[in-house]
DRENPA-3360 file (N, C-alpha, C; in nm, 2 decimals, always signed):
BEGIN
1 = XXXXXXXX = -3.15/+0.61/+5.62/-3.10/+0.71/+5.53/-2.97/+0.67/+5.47 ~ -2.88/+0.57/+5.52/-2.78/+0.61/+5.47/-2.79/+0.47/+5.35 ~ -2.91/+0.33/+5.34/-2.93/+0.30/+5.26/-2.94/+0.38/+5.13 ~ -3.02/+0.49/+5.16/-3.08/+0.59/+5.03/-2.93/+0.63/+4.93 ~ -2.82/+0.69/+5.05/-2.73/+0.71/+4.99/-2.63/+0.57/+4.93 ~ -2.67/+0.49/+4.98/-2.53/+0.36/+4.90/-2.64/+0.33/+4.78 ~ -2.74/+0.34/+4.79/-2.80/+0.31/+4.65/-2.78/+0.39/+4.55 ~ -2.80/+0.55/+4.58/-2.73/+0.63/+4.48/-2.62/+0.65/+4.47;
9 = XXXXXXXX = -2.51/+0.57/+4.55/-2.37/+0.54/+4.52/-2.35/+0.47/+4.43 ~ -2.40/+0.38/+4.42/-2.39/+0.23/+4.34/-2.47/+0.28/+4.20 ~ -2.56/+0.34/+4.17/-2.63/+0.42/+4.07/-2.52/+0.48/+4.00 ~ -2.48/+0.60/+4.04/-2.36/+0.67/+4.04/-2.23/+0.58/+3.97 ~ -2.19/+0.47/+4.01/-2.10/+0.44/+4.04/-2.13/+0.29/+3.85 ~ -2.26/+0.30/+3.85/-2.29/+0.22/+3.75/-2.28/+0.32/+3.63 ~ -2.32/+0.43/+3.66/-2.31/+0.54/+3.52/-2.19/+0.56/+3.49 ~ -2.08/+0.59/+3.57/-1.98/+0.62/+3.55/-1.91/+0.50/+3.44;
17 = XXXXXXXX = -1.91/+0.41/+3.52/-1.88/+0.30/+3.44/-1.95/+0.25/+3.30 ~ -2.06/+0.30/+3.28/-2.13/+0.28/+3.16/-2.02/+0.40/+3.08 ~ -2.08/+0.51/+3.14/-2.00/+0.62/+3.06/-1.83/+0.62/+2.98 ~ -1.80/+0.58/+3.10/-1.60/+0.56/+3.09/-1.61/+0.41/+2.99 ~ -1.69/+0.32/+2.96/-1.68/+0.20/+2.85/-1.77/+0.24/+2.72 ~ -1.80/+0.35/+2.75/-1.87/+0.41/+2.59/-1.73/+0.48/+2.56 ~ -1.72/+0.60/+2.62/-1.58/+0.66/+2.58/-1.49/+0.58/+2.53 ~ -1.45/+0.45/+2.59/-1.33/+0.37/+2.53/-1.38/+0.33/+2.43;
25 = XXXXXXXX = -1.49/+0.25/+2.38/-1.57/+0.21/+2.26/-1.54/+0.32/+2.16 ~ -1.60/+0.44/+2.16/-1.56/+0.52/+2.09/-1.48/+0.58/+2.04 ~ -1.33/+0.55/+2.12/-1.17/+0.65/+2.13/-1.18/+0.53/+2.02 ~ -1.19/+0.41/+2.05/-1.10/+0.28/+1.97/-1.17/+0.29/+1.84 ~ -1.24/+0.28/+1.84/-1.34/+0.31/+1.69/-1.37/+0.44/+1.61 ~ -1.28/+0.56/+1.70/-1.24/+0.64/+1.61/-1.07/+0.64/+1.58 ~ -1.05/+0.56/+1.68/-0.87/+0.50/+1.59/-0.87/+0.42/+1.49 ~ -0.95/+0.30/+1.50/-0.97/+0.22/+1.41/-1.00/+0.33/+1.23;
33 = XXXXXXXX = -1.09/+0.41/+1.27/-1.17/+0.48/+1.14/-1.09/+0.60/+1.08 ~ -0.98/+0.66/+1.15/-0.84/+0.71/+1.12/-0.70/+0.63/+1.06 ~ -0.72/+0.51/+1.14/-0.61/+0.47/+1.04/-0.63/+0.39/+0.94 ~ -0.79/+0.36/+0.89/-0.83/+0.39/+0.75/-0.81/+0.46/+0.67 ~ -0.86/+0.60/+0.73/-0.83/+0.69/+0.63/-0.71/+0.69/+0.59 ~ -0.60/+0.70/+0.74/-0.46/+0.70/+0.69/-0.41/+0.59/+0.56 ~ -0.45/+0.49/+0.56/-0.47/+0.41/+0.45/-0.52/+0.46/+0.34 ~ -0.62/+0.50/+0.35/-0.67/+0.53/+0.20/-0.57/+0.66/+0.13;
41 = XXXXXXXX = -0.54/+0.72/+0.23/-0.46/+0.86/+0.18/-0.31/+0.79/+0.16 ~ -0.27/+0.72/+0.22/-0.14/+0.64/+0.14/-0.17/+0.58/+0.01 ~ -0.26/+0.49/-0.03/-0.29/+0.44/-0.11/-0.31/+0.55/-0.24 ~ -0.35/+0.64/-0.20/-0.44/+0.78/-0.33/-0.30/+0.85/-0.36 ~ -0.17/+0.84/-0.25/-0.06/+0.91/-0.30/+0.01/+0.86/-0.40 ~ +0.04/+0.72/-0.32/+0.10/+0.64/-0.46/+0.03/+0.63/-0.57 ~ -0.10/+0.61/-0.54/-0.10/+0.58/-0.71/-0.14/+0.69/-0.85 ~ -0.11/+0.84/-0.76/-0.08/+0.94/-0.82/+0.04/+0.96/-0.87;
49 = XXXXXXXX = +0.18/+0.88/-0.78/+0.28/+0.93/-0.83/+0.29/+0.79/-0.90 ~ +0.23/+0.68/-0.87/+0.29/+0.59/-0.97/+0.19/+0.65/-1.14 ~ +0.09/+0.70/-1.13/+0.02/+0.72/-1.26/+0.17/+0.86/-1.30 ~ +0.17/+0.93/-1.26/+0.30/+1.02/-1.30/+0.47/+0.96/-1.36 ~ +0.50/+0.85/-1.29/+0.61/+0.75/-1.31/+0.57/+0.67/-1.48 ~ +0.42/+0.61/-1.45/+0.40/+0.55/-1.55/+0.41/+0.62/-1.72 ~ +0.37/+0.77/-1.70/+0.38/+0.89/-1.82/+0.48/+0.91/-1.84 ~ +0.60/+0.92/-1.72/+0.75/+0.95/-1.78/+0.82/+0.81/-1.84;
57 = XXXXXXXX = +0.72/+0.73/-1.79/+0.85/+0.59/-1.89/+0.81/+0.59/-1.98 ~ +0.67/+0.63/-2.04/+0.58/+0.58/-2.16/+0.64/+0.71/-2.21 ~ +0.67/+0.83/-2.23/+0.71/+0.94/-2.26/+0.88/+0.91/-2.31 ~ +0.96/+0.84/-2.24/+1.07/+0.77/-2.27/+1.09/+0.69/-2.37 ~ +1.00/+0.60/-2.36/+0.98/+0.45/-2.45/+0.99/+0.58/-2.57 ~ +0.87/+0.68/-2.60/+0.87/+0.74/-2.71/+0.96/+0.79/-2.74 ~ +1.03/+0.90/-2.69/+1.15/+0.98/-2.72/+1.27/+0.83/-2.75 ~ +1.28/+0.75/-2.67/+1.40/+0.66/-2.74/+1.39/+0.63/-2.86;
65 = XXXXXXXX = +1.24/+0.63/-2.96/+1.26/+0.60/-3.07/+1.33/+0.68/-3.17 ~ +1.27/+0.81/-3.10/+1.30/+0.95/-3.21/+1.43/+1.05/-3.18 ~ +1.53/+0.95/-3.06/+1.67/+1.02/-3.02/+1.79/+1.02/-3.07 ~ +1.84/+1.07/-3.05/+1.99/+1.01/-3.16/+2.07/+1.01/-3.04 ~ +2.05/+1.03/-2.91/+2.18/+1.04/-2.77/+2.10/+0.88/-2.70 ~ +2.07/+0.83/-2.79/+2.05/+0.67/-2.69/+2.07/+0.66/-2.55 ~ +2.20/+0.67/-2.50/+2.31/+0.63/-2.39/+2.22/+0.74/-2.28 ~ +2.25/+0.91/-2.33/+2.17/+0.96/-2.21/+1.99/+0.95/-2.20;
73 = XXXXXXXX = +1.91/+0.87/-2.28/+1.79/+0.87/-2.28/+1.77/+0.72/-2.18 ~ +1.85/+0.63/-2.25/+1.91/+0.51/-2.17/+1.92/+0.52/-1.99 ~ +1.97/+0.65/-2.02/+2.01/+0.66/-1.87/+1.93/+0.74/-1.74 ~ +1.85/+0.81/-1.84/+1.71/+0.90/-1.78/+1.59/+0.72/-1.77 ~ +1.58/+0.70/-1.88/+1.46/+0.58/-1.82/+1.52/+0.48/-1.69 ~ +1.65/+0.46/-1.68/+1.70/+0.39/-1.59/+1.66/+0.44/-1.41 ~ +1.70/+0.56/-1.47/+1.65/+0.68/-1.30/+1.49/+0.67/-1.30 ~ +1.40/+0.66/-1.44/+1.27/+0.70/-1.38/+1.18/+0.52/-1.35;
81 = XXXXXXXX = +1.30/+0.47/-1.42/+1.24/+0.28/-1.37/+1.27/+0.23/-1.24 ~ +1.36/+0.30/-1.18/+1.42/+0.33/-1.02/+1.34/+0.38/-0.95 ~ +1.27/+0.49/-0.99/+1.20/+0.57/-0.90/+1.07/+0.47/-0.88 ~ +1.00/+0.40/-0.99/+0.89/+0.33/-1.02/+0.92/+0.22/-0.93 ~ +0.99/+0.15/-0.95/+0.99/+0.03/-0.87/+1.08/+0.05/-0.70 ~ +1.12/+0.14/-0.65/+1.08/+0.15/-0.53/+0.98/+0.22/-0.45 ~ +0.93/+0.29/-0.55/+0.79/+0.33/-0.51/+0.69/+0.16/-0.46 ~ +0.67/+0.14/-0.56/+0.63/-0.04/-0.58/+0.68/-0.11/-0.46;
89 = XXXXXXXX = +0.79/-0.09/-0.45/+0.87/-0.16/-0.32/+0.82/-0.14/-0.22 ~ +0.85/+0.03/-0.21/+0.73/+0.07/-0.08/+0.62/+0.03/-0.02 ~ +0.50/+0.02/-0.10/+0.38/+0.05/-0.10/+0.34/-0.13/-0.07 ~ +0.51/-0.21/-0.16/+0.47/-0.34/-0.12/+0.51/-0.41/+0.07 ~ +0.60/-0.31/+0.11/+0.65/-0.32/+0.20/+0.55/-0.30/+0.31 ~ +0.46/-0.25/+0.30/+0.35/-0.14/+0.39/+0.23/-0.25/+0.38 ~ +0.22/-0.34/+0.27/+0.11/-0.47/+0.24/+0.21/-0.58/+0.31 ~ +0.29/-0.60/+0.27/+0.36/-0.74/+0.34/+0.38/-0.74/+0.48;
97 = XXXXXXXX = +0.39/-0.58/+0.56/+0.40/-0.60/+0.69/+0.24/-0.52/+0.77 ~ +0.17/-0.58/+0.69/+0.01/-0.56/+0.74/-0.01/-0.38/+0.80 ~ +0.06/-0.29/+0.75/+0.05/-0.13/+0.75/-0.04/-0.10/+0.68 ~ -0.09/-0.18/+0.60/-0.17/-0.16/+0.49/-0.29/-0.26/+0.49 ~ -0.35/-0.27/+0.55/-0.47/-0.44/+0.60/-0.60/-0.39/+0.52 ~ -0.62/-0.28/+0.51/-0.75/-0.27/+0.45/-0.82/-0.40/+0.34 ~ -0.87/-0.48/+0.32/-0.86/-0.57/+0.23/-0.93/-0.52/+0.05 ~ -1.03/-0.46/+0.12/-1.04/-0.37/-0.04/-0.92/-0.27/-0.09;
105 = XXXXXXXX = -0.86/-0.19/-0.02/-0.74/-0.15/-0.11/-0.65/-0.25/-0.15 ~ -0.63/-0.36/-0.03/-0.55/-0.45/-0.16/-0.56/-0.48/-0.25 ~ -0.66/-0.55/-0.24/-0.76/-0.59/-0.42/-0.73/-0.52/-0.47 ~ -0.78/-0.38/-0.48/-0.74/-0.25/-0.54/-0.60/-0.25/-0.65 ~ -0.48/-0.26/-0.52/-0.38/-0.24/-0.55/-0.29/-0.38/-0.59 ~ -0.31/-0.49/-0.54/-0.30/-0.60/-0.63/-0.26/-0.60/-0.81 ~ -0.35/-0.56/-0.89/-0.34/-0.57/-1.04/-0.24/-0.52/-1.09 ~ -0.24/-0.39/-1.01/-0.14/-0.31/-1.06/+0.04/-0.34/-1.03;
113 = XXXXXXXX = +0.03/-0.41/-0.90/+0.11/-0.44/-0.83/+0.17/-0.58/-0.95 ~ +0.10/-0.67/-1.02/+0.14/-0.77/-1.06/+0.18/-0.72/-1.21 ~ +0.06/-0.67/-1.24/+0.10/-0.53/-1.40/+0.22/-0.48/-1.41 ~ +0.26/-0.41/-1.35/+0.39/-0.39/-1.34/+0.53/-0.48/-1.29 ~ +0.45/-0.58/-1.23/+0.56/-0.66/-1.20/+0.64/-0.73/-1.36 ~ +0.53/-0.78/-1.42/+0.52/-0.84/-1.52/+0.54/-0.77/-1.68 ~ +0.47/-0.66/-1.64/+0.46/-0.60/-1.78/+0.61/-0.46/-1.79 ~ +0.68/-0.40/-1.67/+0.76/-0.30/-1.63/+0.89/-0.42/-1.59;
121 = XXXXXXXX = +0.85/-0.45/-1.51/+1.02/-0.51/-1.44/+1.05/-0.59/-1.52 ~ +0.97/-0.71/-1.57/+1.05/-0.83/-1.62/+1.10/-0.78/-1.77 ~ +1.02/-0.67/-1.83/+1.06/-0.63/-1.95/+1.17/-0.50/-1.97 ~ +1.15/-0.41/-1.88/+1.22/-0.33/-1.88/+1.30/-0.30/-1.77 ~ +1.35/-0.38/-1.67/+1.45/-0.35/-1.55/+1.59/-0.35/-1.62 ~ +1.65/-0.28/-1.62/+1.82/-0.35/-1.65/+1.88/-0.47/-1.55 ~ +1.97/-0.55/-1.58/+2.04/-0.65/-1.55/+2.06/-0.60/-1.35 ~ +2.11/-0.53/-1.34/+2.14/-0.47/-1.27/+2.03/-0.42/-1.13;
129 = XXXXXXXX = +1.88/-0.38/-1.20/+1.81/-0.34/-1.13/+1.75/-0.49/-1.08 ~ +1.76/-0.54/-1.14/+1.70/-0.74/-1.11/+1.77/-0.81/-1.02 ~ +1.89/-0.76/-0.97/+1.97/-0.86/-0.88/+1.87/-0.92/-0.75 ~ +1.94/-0.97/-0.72/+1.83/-1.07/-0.60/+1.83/-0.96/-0.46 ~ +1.90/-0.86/-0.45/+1.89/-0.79/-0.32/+1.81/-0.64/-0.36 ~ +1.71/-0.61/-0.52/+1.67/-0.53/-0.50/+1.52/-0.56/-0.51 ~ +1.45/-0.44/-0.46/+1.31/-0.43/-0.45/+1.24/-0.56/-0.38 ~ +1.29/-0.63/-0.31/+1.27/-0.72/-0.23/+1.11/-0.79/-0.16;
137 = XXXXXXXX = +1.06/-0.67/-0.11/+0.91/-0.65/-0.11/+0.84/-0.64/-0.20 ~ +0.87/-0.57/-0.32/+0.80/-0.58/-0.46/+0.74/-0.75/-0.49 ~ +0.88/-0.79/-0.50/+0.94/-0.92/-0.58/+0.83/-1.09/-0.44 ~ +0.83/-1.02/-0.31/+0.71/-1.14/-0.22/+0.63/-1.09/-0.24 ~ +0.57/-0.96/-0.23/+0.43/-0.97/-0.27/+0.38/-0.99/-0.39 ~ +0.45/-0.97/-0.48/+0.42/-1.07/-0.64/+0.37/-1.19/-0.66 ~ +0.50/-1.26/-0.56/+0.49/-1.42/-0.58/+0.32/-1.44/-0.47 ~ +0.32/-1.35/-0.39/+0.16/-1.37/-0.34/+0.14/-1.35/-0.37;
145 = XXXXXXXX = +0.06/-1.27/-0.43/-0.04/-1.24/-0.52/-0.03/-1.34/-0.69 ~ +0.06/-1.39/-0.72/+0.05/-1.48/-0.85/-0.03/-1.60/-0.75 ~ +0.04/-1.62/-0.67/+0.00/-1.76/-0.57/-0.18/-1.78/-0.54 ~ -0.19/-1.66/-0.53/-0.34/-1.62/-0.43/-0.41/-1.67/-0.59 ~ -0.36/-1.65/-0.68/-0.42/-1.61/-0.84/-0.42/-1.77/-0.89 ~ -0.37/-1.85/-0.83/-0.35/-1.95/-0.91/-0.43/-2.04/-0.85 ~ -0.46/-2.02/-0.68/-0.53/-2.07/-0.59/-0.68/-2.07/-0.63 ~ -0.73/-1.96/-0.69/-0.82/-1.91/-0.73/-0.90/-1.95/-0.82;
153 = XXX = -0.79/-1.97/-0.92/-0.83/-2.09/-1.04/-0.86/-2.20/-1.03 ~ -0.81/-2.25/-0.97/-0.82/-2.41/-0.92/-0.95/-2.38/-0.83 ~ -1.03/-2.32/-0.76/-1.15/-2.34/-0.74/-1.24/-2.37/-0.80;
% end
């Protein structure tokens, strides 16, 4: 008799363990599948408020042609090329320290990331917003991503 019972001990004692390594399988692989989402929902903010950022400088560019107060239009696109490029900073800061791993949103966010590097900062930063201690994150993940781009070519 008491064979009968260590056998359905050990039965017992195998399910449990089956059970409690499924549970952990699943907690981790619904962590994993959350802080995707959490990714994707970072990714879908920014580039809401960067498409918002992008309308008020292109809305700027305009009005500077047709202003006669230069100095304070001057000084509104300075605040909204501020806001743009540490947004950019951000979002690069969150890719450079792997907060952001997904590899398809990078791709994603990559073009844009170099687009503006190129087409926004180098043309439109003031002297001032270019110094070597701003946007810092922006400014390495550029140089990666031109790098990654150049690597590419040469294949």
């Amino acid at each position: 008799m008491s064979s009968v019972f260590s056998v359905g001990s050990d039965i017992a004692t195998i399910v449990s363990v089956i059970v409690a390594v499924v549970a952990i399988v699943i907690s981790i692989r619904a962590y994993y599948n959350a802080k995707k989402g959490q990714q994707f929902g970072i990714v879908d903010k920014f580039l809401s408020e960067i498409g918002q950022l992008d309308m008020e400088v292109a809305n700027l560019h305009r009005m500077y042609k047709e202003t006669k107060d230069i100095q304070l239009l001057g000084i509104c696109l300075d605040q909204t090329l501020s806001k743009l490029f540490n947004k950019l900073d951000w979002i690069s800061f969150l890719i450079n320290k792997e907060e952001i791993n997904n590899e398809s949103l990078k791709k994603y966010v990559y073009p844009l990331i170099k687009g503006h590097y190129e087409k926004t900062y180098l043309q439109s930063a003031s002297k001032a917003m270019r110094n070597d201690t701003e946007y810092e994150n922006f400014k390495t993940l550029y140089e990666k991503i031109k790098d990654e781009n150049s690597i590419l070519r040469q294949i």
